[in-house]
Phi, psi and omega in degrees: 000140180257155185238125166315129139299158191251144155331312217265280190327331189274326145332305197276343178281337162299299191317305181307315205290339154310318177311302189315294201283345159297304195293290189316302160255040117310324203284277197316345165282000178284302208289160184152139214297159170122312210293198205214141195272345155276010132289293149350307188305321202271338182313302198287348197275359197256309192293317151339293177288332185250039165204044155063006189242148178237181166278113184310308196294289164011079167100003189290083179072027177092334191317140178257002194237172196255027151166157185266141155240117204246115170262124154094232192272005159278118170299307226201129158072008171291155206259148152292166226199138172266027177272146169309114122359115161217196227280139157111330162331150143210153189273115160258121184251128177262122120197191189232111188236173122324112157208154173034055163071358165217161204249143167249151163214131190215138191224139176217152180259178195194136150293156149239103181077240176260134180254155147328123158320317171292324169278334175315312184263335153317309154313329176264336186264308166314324174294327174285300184303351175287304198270359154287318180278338149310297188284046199244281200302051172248162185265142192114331171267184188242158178314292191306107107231327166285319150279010185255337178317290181320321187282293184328300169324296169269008164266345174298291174295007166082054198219140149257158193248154185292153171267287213290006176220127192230158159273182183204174167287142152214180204199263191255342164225156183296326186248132169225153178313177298311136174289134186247108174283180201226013170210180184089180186295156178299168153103314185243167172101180199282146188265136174272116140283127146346079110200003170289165170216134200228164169242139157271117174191059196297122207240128197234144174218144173286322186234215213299159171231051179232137175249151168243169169214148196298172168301241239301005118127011196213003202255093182257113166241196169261137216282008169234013135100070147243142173305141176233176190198166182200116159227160191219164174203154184272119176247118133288150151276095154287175177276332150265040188111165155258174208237130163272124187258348189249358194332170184221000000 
């Protein structure tokens, strides 16, 4: 069941998703090689806490952290880590946050120091294709439009898109209908309404877009050890378009 948002409910998830996008660019005056993504880890559960807000993913199905930090060849869900960051790396920091009873989720990828040209423009063609399938999310189109967006694109600059991880919906739970893939045909899929609010959060692969996961049962890469990126934003859908609830 999709659940309708009210203009005032869709407010209050503007709150959180401000917090949210503040914690982010703190994270980005952060990163640089030596620190540790279990500094990040600890940075944000303390950026929370002194704004009223809490990390959602935290205790999410047993998940033990208040974000996933994905280095390299990680898609998804990686855990934080006290090992050094280093220079030429890249980063994805995930989360989700709580405030007043309702939630944001917002994923950014981060260069660490000088990178490779192939990641550099893997960060940039990932980054594009998230606001392309934002200008997807107007009411009256369907979910494949926003993934078809997404595909056409980045399979175009010569990247594969994750399949096994989608955006959804959320409102008061994290994951709520609709599920939004990030590949496939226009056309098709859930008719976009006035009062949904969806993650958009499209994941780029340098090679194959088939993943494995770690013995810890939550650590997702990609199956030929090549970089991947993610950036994500929380959208409602209005009548006058859509609205970034996580903006930076």
């Amino acid at each position: 069941m999709i659940i309708l948002k009210t203009p005032e409910e869709i407010e209050l998830m503007h709150a959180a998703g401000k917090i949210l996008a503040a914690c982010h660019r703190e994270i980005a005056k952060m990163i640089r090689p030596g620190l540790t993504t279990w500094e990040i880890e600890q940075f944000v559960e303390e950026f929370l806490a002194s704004h009223g807000a809490t990390p959602e993913q935290k205790g999410f199905h047993g998940y033990p952290y208040a974000t996933c930090a994905s280095v390299n060849d990680v898609i998804c869900h990686g855990f934080p880590k006290k090992e050094p960051l280093r220079d030429g790396d890249i980063v994805t920091i995930d989360m989700v946050v709580r405030k007043n009873g309702w939630l944001a989720d917002s994923a950014w990828s981060y260069a660490v120091g000088t990178v490779s040209p192939e990641a550099k423009k893997l960060l940039e063609v990932t980054e594009k294709s998230l606001y392309l399938g934002i200008e997807q999310a107007v009411v009256g189109n369907r979910i494949g439009d926003i993934s078809h967006a997404i595909q056409t694109y980045a399979q175009a600059q010569g990247y594969s898109v994750v399949r096994d991880f989608t955006g959804h919906g959320i409102g008061q739970e994290m994951h709520e209908e609709p599920f939004v893939p990030h590949f496939g045909p226009p056309g098709r899929g859930q008719r976009l309404k006035e009062g949904m609010v969806i993650t958009i959060e499209p994941m780029l692969n340098i090679g194959t877009y088939h993943a494995t996961v770690d013995a810890d049962g939550w650590t997702a890469r990609t199956r030929d050890g090549k970089l991947s990126a993610q950036y994500e934003h929380t959208i409602a859908i209005t009548a006058n378009g859509p609205v970034i609830l996580t903006k930076q």
